[in-house]
C-alpha positions as CSV (number, residue, x, y, z in Angstrom):
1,X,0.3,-32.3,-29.3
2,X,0.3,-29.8,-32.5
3,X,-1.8,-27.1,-31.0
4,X,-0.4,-23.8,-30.7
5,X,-0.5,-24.5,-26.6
6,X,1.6,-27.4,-27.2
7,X,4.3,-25.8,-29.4
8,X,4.8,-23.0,-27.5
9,X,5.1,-25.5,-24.4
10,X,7.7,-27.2,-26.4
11,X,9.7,-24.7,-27.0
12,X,9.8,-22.5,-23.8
13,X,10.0,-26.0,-21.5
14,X,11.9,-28.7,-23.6
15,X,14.0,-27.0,-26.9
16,X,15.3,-23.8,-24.6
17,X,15.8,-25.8,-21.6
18,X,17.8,-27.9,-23.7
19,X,20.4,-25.7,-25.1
20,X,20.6,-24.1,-21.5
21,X,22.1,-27.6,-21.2
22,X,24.8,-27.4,-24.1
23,X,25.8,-24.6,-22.8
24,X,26.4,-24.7,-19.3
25,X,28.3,-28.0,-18.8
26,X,29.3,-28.2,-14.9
27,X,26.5,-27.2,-12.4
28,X,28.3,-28.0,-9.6
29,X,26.4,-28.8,-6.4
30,X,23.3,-28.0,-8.4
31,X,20.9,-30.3,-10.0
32,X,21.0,-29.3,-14.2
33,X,16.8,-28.6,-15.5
34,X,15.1,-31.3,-16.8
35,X,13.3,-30.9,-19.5
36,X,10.0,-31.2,-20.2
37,X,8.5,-33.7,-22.5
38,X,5.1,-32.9,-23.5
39,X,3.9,-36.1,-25.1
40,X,5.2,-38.1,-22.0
41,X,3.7,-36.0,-19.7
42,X,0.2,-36.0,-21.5
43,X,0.5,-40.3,-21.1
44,X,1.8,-40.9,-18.0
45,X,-1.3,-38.3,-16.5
46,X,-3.5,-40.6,-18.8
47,X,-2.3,-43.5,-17.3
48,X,-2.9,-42.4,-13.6
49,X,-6.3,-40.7,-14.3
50,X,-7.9,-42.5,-17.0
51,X,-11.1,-40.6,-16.5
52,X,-9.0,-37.2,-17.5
53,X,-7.8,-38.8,-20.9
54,X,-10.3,-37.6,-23.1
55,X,-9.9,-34.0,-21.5
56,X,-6.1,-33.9,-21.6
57,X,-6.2,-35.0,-25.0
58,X,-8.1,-32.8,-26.7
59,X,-6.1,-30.2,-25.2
60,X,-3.2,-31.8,-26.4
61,X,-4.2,-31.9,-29.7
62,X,-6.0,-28.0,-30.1
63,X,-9.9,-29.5,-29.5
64,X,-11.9,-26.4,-28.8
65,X,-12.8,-27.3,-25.2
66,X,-12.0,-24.8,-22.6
67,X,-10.6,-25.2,-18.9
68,X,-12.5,-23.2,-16.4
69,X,-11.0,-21.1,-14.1
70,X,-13.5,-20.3,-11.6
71,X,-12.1,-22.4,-8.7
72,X,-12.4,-21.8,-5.0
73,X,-10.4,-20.6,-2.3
74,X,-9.4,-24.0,-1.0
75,X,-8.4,-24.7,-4.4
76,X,-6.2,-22.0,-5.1
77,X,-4.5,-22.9,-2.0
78,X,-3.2,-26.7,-3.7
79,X,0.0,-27.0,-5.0
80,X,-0.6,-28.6,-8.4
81,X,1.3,-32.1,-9.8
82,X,3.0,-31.4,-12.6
83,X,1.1,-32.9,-14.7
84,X,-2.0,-30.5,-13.5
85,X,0.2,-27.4,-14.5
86,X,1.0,-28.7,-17.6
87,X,-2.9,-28.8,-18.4
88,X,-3.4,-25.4,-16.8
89,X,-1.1,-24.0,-19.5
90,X,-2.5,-25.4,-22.3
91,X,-5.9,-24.8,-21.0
92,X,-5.2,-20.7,-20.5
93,X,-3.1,-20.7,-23.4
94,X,-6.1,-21.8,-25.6
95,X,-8.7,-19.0,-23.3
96,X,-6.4,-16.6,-24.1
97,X,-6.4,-16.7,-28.1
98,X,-10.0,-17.2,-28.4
99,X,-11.4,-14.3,-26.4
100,X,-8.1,-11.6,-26.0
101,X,-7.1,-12.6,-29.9
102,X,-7.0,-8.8,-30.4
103,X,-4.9,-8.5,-27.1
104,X,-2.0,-10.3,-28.1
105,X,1.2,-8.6,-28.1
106,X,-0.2,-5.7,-25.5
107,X,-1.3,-7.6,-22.9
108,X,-0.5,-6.8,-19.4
109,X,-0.2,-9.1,-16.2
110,X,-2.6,-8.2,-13.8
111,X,-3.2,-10.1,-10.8
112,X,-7.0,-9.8,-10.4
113,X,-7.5,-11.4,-14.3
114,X,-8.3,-14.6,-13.6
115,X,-6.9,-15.8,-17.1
116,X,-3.6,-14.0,-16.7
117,X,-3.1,-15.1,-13.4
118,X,-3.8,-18.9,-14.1
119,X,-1.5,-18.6,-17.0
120,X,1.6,-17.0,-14.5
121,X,1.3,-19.3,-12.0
122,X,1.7,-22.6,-14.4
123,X,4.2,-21.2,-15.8
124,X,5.9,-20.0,-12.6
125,X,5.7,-23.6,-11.5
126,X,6.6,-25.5,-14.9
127,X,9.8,-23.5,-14.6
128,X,10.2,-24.5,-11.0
129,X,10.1,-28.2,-12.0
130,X,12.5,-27.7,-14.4
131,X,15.1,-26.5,-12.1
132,X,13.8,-28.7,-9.1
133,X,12.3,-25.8,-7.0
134,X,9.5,-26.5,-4.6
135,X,6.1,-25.7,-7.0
136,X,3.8,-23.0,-5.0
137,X,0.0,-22.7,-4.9
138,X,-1.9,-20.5,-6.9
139,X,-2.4,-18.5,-3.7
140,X,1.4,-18.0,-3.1
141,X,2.6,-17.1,-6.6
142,X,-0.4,-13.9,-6.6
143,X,1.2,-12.9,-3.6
144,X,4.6,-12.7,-5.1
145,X,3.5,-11.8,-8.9
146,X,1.3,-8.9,-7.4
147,X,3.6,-7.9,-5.0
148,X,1.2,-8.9,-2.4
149,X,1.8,-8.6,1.6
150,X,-0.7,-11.3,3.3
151,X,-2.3,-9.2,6.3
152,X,-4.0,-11.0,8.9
153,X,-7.8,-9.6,9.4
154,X,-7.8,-10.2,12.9
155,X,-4.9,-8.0,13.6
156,X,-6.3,-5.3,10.9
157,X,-9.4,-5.4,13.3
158,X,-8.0,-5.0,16.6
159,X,-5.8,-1.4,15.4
160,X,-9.1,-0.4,13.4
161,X,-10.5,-0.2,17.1
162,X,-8.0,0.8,19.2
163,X,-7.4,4.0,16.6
164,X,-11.1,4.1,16.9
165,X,-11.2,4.1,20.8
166,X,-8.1,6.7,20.7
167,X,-10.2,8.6,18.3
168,X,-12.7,9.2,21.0
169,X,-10.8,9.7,23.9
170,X,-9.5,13.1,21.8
171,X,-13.1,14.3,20.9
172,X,-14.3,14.1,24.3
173,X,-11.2,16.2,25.8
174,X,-9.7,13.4,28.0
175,X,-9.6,14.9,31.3
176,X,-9.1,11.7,33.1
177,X,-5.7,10.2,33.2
178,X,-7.5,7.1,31.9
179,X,-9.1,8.5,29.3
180,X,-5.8,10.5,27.7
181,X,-4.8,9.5,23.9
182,X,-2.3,6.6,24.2
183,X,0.5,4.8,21.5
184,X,-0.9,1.4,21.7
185,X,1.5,-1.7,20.9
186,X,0.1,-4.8,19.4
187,X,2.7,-7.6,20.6
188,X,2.6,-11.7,19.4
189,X,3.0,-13.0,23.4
190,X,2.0,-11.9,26.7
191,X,0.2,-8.5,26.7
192,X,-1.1,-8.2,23.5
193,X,-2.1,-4.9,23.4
194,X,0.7,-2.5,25.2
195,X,0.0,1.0,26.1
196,X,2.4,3.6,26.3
197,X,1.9,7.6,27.2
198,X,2.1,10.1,24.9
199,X,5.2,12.7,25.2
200,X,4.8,15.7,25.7
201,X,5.9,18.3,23.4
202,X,9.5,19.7,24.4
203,X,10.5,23.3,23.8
204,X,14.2,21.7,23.1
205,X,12.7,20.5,20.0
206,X,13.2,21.7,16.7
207,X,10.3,20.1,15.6
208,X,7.6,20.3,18.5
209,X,9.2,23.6,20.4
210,X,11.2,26.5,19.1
211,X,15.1,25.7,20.1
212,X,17.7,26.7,17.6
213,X,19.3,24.2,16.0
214,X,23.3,24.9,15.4
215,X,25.5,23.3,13.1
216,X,29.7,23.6,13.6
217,X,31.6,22.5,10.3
218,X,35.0,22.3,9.6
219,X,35.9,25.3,7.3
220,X,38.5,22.9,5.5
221,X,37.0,20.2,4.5
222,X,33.0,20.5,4.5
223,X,31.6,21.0,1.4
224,X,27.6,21.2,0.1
225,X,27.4,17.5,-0.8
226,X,28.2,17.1,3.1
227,X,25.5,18.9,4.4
228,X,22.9,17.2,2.4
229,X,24.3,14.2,3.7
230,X,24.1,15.1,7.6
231,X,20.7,16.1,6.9
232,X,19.2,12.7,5.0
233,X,21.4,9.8,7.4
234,X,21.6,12.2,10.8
235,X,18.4,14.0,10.5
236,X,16.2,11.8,8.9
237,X,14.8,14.0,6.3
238,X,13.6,12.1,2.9
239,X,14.5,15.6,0.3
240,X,15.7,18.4,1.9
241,X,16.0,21.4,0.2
242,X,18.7,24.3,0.9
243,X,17.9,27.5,1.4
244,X,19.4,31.1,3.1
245,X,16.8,33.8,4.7
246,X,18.2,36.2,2.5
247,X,17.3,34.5,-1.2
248,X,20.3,32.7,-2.0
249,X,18.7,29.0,-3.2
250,X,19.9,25.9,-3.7
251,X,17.2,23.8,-3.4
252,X,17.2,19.6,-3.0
253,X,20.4,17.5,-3.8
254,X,19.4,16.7,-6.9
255,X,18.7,20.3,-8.8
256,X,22.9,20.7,-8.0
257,X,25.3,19.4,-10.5
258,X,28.7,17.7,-9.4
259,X,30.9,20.9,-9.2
260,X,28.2,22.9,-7.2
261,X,28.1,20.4,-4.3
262,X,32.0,19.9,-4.3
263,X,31.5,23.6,-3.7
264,X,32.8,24.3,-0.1
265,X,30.5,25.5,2.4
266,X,32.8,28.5,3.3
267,X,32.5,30.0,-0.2
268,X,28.8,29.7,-0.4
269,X,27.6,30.6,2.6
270,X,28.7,33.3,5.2
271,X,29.8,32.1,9.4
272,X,26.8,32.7,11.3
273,X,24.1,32.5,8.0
274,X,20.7,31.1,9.0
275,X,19.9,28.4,6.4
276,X,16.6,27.6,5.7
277,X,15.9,23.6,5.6
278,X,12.8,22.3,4.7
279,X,11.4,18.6,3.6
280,X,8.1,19.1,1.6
281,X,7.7,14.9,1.5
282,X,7.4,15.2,5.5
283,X,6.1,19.0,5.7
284,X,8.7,20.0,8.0
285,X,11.0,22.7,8.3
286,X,13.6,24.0,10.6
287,X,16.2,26.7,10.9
288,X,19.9,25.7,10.7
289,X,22.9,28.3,12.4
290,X,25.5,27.3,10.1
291,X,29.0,28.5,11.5
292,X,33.2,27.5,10.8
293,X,35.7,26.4,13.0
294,X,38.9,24.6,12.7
295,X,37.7,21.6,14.5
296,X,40.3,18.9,15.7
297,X,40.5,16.0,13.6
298,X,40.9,13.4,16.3
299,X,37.7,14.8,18.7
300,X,35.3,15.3,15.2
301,X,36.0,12.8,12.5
302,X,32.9,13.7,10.7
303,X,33.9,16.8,10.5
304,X,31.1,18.8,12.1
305,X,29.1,19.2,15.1
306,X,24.5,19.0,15.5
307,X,23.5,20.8,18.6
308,X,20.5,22.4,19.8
309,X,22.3,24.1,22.9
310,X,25.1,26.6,23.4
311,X,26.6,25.4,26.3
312,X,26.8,21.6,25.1
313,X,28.3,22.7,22.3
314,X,31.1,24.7,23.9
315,X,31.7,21.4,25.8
316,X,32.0,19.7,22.9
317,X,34.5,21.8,21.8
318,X,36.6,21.4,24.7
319,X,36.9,17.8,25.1
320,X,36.2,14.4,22.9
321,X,32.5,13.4,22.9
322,X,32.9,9.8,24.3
323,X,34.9,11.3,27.2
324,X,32.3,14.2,27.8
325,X,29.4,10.8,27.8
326,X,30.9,8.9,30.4
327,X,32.1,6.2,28.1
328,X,35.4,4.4,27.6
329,X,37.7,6.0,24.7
330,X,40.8,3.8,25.5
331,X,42.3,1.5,27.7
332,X,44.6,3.8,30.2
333,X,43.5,3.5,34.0
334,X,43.2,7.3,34.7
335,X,40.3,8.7,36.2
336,X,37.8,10.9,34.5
337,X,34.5,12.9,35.2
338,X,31.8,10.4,35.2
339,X,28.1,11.5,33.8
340,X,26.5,13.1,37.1
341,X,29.4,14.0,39.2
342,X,31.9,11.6,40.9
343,X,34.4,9.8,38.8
344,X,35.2,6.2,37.4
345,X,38.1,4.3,35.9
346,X,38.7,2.0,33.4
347,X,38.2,-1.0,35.6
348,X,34.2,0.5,36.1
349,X,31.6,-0.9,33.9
350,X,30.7,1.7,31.6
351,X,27.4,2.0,30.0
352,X,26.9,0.5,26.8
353,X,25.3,3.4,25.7
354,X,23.6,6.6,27.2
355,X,19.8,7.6,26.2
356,X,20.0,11.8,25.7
357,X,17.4,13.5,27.8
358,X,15.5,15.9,25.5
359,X,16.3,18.9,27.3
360,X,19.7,17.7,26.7
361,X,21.8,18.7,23.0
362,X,22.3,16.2,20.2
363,X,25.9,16.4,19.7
364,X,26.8,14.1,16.8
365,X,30.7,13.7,16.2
């Protein structure tokens, strides 16, 4: 065809697939792209749907008629035969220069036009072919060009009414054990819907209660960059932001240059300072003890210790952490304290790991 459909086709589908070809010469295990031959194409649909070939023609060859795109659901759910996406380009092509002629050149992709979206998804697949990928529906290439996640309406529905049904228990003050707010799980087998009780709030919390929060660092070795790194991977906090109750600012990570957070913690801040940390993108906000020791190397390879309580963190001072939990730290046969009283060996199973009671410190070493 000599229509401007058809030379564009040309050239993005046959002539550039083509010198992909020249030059890339081994492909290994992977089928090289075919080409595309328009003219071939054009016949051989012809030949299998004669009715069509006045249709496919005059698309071929720039005629004036238009392809519409109002098709239904069921529709854009088909994957399309090659020969189908090859009209689909053409046709969209053509829509687009005679109503957006203005548009061309500044023309954005946007998943609800219909036009732009039949135009992506023939292509999408015309490229597909080419490198003998699996061609998608319509229905599947929205979802990936729009950056779509499929939800299912039925699930949507049933958390619209349990948040709903939680919703009320609050207004009307509970009061019954069956009637107290719940965290309500939405499983794929057996119970569907799984309730679980809400904690209560615990005064060993930083968060929830009003326990101190202390923070041990190695004077030698701990430097700014550090702390900001406890507080994103161990804390969880998204930007956290540096501060001292008497002024002194540092702000988020990002506001410090290289040489400030190389800074050492020891020449910025003073053993026993009260930092400030807040997180404005969760609206939290704690107090942090900051104080130096010369921890052991072996016991604290991070180089500090987290703790909410005094007397865990004098323990952790004392003795290793995994020793102090119960578990294994290495394959002699002596006996040690186990967690609770009593003692174990080696030769006892030891817990894969031990949940911390929230009354209990969060020692992390």
């Amino acid at each position: 065809g000599d229509s401007f459909g058809g030379r564009v086709f040309k050239k993005i589908f046959c002539e550039e697939v083509k010198k992909v070809l020249l030059k890339e010469k081994d492909w290994g295990s992977k089928a090289p792209p075919k080409p595309l031959d328009l003219d071939c194409i054009l016949k051989s649909a012809a030949a299998a749907e004669k009715e069509a070939e006045a249709a496919t023609l005059k698309l071929a060859e720039g005629a004036e008629e238009k392809c519409t795109s109002a098709r239904s659901s069921l529709r854009d759910q088909e994957v399309l035969s090659l020969h189908e996406n090859v009209k689909e380009f053409l046709a969209t092509t053509r829509r687009f220069i005679s109503e957006r002629k203005d548009m061309i050149g500044s023309a954005t992709f946007d998943k609800d036009d219909e036009i732009a979206m039949d135009f992506v998804a023939a292509t999408a697949n015309l490229r597909m072919h080419i490198y003998g990928i699996p061609t998608l529906s319509r229905f599947a290439v929205k979802g990936i060009a729009g950056n779509i996640i499929h939800a299912i309406a039925t699930t949507n529905a049933m958390a619209a009414g349990l948040v709903v049904m939680e919703g009320i228990k609050v207004l009307t003050g509970g009061g019954k054990e069956q009637l107290k707010p719940k965290a309500a799980w939405i499983g794929d087998r057996g119970n569907i819907i799984q309730f679980q009780a809400l904690e209560e709030p615990s005064k060993h919390c930083v968060v929830c209660g009003d326990a101190q929060m202390t923070i041990v660092v190695d004077r030698k070795v701990f430097t700014l960059e550090k702390l900001y790194g406890v507080l994103n991977n161990k804390l969880g906090m998204i930007e956290p932001s540096v501060n001292t109750l008497g002024g002194s600012y540092w702000g988020v990570k990002e506001e410090n240059d290289e040489e400030a957070l190389a800074k050492y913690l020891r020449d910025i801040f003073q053993d026993g300072e009260q930092l400030s940390i807040e997180d404005d993108a969760q609206d939290f906000s704690f107090n942090l003890l900051l104080s130096f020791d010369d921890l052991d190397e072996k016991e604290h390879p991070v180089g500090y210790i987290l703790t909410t309580s005094d007397e865990e963190l004098q323990k952790a001072k004392e003795k290793p952490n995994l020793e102090r939990l119960g578990m294994k730290a290495s394959s002699s046969s002596k006996k040690r304290s186990a967690p609770g009283g009593g003692s174990a060996t080696d030769g006892d199973a030891a817990p894969a790991s031990k949940r911390i009671r929230s009354e209990e410190a969060i020692v992390l070493t």
